[in-house]
N, CA, C and O of each residue as an XYZ file, in Angstrom:
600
protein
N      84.068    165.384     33.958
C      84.642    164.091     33.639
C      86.130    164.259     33.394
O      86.412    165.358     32.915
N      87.193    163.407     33.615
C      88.111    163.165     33.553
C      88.592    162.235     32.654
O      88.046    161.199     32.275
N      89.815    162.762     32.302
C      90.166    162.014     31.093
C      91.564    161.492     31.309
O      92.241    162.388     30.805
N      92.091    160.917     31.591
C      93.218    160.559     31.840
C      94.072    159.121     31.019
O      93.735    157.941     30.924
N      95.376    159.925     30.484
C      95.851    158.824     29.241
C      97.647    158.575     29.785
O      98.586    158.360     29.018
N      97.723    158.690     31.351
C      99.167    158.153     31.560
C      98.637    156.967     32.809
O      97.574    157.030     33.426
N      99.819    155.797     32.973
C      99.034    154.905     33.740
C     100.314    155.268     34.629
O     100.381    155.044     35.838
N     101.069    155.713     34.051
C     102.690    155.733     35.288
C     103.854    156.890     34.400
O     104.065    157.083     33.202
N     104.404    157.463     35.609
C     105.166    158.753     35.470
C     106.598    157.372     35.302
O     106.288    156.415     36.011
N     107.597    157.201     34.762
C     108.403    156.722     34.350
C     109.398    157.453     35.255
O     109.516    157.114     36.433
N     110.146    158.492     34.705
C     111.230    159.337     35.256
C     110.793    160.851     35.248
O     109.901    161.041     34.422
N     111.126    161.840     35.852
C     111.214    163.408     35.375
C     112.136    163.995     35.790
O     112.662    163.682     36.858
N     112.575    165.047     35.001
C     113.878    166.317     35.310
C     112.782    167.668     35.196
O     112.049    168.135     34.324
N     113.148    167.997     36.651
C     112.187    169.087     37.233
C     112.733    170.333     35.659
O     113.811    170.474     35.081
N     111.824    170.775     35.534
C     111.856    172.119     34.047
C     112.678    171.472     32.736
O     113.008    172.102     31.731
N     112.907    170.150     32.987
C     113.515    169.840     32.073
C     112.706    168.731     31.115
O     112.344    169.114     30.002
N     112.404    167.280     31.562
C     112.015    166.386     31.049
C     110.998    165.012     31.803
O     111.308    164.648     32.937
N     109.881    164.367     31.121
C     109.454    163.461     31.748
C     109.175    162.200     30.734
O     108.856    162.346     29.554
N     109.310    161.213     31.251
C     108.876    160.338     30.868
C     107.932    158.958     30.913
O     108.266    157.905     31.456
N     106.935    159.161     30.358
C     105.645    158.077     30.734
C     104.846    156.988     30.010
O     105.109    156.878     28.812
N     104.038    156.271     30.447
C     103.659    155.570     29.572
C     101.991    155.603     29.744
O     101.393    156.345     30.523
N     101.347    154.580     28.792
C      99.960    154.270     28.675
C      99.691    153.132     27.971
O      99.761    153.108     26.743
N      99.315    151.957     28.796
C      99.130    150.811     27.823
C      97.613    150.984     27.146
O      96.724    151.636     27.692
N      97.512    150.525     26.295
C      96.606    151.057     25.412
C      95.177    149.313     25.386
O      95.219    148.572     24.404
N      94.691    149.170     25.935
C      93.325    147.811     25.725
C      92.705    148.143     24.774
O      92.551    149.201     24.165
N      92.253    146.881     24.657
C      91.292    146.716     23.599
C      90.308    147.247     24.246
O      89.814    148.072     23.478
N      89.550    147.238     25.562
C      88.507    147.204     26.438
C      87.728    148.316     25.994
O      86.506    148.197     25.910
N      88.494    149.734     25.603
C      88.749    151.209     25.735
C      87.778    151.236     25.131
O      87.236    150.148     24.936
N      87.249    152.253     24.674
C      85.808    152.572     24.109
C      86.131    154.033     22.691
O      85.261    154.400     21.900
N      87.187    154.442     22.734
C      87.392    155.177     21.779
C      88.292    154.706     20.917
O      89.216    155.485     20.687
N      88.328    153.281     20.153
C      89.035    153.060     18.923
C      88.251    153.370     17.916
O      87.021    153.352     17.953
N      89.129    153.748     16.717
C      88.838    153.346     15.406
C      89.014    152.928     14.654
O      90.110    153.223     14.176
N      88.211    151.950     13.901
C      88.561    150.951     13.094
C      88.718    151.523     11.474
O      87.995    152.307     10.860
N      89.718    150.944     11.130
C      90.262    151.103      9.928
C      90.599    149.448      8.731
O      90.111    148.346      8.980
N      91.284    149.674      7.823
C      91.090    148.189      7.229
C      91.352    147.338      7.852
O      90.594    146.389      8.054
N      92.504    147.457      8.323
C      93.295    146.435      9.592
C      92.618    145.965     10.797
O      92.641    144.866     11.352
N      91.917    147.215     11.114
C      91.014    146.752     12.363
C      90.885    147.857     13.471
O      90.129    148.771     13.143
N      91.445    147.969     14.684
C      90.842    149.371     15.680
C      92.443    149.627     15.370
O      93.361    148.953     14.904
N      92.270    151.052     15.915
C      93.560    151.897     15.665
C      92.984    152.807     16.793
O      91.800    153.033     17.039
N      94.641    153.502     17.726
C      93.955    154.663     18.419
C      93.887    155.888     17.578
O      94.712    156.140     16.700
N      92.833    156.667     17.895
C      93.256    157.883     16.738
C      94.302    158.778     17.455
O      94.670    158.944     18.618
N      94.613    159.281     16.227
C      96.563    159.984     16.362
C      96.030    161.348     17.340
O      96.830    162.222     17.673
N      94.743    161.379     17.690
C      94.602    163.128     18.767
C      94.520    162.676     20.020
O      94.779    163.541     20.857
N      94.216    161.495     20.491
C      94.667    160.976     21.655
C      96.097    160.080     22.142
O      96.172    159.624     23.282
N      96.560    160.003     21.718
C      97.724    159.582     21.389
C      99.543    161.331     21.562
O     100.676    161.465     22.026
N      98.454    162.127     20.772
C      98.571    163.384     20.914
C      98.534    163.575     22.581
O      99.486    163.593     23.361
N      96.766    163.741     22.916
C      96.731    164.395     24.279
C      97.491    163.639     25.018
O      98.052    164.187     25.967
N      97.721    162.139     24.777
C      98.570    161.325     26.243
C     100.118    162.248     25.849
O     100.400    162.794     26.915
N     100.867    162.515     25.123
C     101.875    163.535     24.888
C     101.884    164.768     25.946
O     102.644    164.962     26.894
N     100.956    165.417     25.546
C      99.972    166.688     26.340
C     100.061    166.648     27.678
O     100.596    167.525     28.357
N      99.514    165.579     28.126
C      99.187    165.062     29.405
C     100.764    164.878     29.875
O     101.272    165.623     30.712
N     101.317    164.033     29.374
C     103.095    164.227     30.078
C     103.304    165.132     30.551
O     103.377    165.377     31.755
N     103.503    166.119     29.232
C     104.090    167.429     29.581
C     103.271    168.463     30.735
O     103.889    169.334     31.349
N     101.942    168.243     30.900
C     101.362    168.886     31.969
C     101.805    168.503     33.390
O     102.093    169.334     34.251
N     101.835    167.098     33.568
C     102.887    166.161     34.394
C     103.900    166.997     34.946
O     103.894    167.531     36.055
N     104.689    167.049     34.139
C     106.065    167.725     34.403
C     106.201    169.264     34.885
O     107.127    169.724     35.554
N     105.263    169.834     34.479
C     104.956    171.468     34.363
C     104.335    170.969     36.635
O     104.794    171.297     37.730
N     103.397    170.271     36.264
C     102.681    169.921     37.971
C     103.990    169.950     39.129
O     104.376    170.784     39.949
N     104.453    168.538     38.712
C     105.790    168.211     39.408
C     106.617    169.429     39.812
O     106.890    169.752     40.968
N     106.975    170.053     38.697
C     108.447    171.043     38.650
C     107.893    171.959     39.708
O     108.572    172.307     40.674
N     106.500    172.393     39.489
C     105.928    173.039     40.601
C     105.787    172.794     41.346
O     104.958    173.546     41.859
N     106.150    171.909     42.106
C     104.991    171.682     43.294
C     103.541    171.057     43.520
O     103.081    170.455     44.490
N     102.969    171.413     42.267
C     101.519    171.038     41.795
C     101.018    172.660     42.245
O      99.866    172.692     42.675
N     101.588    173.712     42.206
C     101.101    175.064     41.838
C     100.720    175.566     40.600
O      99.821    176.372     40.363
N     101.708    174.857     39.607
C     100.896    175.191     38.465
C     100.769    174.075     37.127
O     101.666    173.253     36.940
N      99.871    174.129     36.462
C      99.368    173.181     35.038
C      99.613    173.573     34.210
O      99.965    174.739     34.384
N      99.679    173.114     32.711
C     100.050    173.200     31.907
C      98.877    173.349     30.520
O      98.744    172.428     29.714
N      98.348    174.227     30.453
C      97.116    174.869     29.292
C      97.731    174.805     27.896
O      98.727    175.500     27.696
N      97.285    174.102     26.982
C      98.191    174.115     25.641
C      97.503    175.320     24.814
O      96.305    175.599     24.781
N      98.806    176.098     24.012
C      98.647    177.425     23.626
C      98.496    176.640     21.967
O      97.682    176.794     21.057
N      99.284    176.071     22.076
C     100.096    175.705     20.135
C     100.664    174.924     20.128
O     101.392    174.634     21.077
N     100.537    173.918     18.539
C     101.192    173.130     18.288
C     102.285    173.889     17.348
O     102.195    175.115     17.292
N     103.195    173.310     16.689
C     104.460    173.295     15.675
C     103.914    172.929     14.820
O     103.039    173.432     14.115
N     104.549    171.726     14.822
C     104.957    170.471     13.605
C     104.631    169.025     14.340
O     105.416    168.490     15.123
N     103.344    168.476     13.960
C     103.299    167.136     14.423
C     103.303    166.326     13.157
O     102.889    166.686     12.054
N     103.963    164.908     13.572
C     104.490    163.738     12.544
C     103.688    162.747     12.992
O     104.106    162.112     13.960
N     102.561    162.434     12.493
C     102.389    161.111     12.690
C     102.967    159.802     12.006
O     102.665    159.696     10.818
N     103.499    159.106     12.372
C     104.360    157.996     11.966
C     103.890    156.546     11.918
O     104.425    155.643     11.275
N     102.800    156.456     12.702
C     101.606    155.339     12.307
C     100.993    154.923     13.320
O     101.616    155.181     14.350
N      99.510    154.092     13.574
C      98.768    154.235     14.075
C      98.992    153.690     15.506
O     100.139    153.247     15.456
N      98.498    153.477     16.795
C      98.824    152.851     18.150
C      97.679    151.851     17.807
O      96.574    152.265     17.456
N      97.998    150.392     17.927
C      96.610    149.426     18.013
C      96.843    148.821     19.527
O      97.819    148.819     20.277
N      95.167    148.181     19.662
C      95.271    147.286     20.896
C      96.583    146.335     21.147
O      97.271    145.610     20.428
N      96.581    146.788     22.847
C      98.281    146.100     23.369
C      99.564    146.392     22.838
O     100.522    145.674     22.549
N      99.295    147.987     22.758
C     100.797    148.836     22.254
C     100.467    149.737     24.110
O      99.541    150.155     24.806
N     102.053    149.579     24.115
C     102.372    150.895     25.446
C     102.607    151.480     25.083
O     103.281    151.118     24.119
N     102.503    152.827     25.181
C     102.588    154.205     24.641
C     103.551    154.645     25.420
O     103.167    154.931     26.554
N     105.058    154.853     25.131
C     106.197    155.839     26.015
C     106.130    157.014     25.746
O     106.724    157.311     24.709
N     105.479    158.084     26.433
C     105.359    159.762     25.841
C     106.654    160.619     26.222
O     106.390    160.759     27.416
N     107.615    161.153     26.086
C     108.898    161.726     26.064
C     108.566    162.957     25.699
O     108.175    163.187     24.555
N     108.730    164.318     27.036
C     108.770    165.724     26.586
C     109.780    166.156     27.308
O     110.035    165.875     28.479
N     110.604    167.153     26.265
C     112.049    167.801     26.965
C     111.021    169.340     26.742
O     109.998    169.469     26.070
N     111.663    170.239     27.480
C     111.529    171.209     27.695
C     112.514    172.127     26.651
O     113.739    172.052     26.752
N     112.075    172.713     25.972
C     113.230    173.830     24.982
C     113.481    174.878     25.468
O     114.655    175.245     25.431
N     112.506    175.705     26.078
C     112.948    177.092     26.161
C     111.646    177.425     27.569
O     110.451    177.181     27.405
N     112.047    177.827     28.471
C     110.704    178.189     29.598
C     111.046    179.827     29.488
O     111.974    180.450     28.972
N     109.836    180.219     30.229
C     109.508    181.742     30.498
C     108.836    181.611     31.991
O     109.024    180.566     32.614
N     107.980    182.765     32.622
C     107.914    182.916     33.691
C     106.013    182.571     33.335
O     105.298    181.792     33.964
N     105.712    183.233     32.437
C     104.345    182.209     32.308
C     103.858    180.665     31.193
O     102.913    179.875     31.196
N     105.128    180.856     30.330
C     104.848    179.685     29.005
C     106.072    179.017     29.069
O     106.944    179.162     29.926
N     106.073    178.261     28.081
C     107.114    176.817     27.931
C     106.999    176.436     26.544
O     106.111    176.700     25.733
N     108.161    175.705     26.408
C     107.868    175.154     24.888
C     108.452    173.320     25.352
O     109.268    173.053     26.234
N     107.896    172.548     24.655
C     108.365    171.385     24.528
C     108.577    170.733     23.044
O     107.686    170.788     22.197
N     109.568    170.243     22.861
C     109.159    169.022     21.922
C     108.737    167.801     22.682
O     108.306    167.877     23.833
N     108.863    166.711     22.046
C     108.166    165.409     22.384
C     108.103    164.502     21.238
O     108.469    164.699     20.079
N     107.538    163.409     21.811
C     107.728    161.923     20.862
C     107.066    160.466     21.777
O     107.181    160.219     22.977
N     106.477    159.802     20.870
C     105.614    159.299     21.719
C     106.190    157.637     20.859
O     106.096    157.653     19.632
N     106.513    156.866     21.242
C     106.650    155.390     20.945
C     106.541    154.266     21.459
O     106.385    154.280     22.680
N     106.577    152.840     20.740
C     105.735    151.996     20.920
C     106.839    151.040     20.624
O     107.071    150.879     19.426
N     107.486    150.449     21.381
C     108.433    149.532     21.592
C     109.920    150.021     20.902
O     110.504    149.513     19.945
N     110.289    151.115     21.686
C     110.893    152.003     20.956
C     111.134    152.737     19.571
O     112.021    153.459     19.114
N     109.936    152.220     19.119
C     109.706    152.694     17.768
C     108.735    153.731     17.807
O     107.549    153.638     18.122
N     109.699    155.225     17.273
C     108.700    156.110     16.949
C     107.047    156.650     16.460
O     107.008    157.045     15.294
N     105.878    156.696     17.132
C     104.816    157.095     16.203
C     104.162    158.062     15.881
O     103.194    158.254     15.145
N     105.020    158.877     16.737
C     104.240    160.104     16.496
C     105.343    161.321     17.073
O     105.800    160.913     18.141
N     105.928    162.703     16.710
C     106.694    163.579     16.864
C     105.952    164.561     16.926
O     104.986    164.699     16.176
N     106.370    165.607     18.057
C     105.786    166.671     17.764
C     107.110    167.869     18.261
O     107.934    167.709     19.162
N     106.986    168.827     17.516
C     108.004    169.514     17.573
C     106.963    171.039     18.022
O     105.800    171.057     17.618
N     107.508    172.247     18.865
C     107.362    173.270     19.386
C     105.859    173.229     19.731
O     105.063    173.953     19.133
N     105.407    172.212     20.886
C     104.147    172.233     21.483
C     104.694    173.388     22.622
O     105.747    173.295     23.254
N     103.649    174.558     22.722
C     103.567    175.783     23.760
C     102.692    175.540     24.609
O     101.893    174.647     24.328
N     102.584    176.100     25.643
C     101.847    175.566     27.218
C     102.048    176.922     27.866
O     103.104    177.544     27.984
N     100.742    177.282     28.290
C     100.259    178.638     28.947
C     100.755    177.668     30.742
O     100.931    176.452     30.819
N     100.849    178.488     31.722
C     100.661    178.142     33.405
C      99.574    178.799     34.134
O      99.412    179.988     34.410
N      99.001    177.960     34.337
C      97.944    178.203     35.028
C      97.870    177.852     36.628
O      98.369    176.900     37.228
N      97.199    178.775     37.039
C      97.239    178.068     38.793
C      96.381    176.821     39.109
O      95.166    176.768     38.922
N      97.084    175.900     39.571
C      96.603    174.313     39.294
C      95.008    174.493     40.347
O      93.924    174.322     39.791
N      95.060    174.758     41.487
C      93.982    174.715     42.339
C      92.987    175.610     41.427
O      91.929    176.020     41.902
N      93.351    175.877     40.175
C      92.250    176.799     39.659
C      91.312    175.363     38.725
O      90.153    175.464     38.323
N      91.958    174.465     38.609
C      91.361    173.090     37.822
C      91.254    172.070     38.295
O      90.876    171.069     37.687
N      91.571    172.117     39.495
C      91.788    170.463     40.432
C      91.799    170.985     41.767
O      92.201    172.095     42.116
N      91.200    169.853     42.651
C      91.788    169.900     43.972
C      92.899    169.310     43.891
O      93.116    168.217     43.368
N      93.993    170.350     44.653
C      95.073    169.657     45.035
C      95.456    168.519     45.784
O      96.486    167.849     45.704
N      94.364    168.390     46.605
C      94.581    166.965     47.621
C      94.249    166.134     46.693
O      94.646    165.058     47.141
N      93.665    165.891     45.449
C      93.590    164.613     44.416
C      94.553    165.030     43.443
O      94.647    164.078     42.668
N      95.287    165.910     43.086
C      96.401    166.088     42.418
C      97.567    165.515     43.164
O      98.480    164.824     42.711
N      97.378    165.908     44.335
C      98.822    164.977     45.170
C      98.467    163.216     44.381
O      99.028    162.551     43.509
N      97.361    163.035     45.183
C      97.239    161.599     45.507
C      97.350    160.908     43.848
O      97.828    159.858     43.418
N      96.929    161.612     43.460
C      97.460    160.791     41.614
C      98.695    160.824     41.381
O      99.287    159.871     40.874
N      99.421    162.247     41.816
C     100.987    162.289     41.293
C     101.269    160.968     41.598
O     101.559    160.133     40.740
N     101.146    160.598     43.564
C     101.604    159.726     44.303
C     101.524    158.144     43.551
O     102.392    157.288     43.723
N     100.194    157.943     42.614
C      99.668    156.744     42.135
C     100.700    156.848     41.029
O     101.487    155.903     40.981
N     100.887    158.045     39.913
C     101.493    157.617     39.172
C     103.016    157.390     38.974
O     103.633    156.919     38.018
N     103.359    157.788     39.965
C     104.947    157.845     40.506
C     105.534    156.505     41.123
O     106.638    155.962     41.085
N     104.206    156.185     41.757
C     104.143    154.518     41.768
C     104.456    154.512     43.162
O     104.799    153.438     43.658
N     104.381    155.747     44.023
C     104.273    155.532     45.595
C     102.721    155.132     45.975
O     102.690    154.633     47.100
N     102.100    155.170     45.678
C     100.203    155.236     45.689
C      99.717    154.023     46.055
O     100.533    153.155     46.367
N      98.398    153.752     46.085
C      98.026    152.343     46.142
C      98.214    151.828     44.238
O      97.357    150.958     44.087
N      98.509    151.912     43.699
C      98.142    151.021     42.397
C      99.490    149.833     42.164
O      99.659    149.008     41.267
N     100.343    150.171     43.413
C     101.431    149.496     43.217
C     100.843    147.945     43.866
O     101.583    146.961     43.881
């Protein structure tokens, strides 16, 4: 099963930076409700972060290699994502190596911060080792917004 938490690749700087989003429905099946009412929980919200930065790691490659998370830092949660928030996920690249990476990141909701994460690490893995590449193209293509979803 597949899990997928970006609806569109925004911009990217190959080893450097990407930027994306995820509108968030009510429809979804993993809220949780709290006093207020459903809330997304802050570890998916997290993985759509995750998921960027794997994005970018795909791209910079070619789609040769993915992005395996080693470690977090320092994550800030800053408050909850509810139904009909877009999620903008923002990862710069700090420091690369020849097999790992480091990113920070930041994930917000009408330009308002909700969540920070500082020194997320990412192992590289050979992508055809987790995906076919001919459906790794064709999603890049969807989420880049060359694809059919346009």
């Amino acid at each position: 099963m597949r899990f997928h938490l970006i609806d569109r690749i925004e911009s990217w700087d190959a080893d450097r930076s990407i930027v994306a989003r995820k509108a968030v429905s009510v429809y979804e099946n993993h809220w949780q409700t709290d006093e207020s009412g459903p809330v997304l929980p802050f570890g998916l919200a997290l993985e759509a972060l995750c998921q960027a930065g794997a994005w970018l790691v795909l791209l910079s490659s070619e789609h040769r290699k993915r992005a395996a998370l080693l470690s977090l830092g320092e994550v800030r949660v800053l408050r909850d994502a509810v139904p009909g928030d877009v999620l903008r996920m923002t990862a710069q690249v700090t420091s690369k190596r020849n097999r790992t990476a480091m990113m920070d990141g930041r994930v917000e909701v009408g330009g308002e911060p909700i969540l920070l994460v500082h020194s997320l690490m990412c192992a590289f893995v050979d992508a055809e080792r987790l995906d076919d590449p001919v459906d790794t193209a064709r999603m890049a293509d969807m989420l880049l917004g060359r694809g059919p979803m346009d």
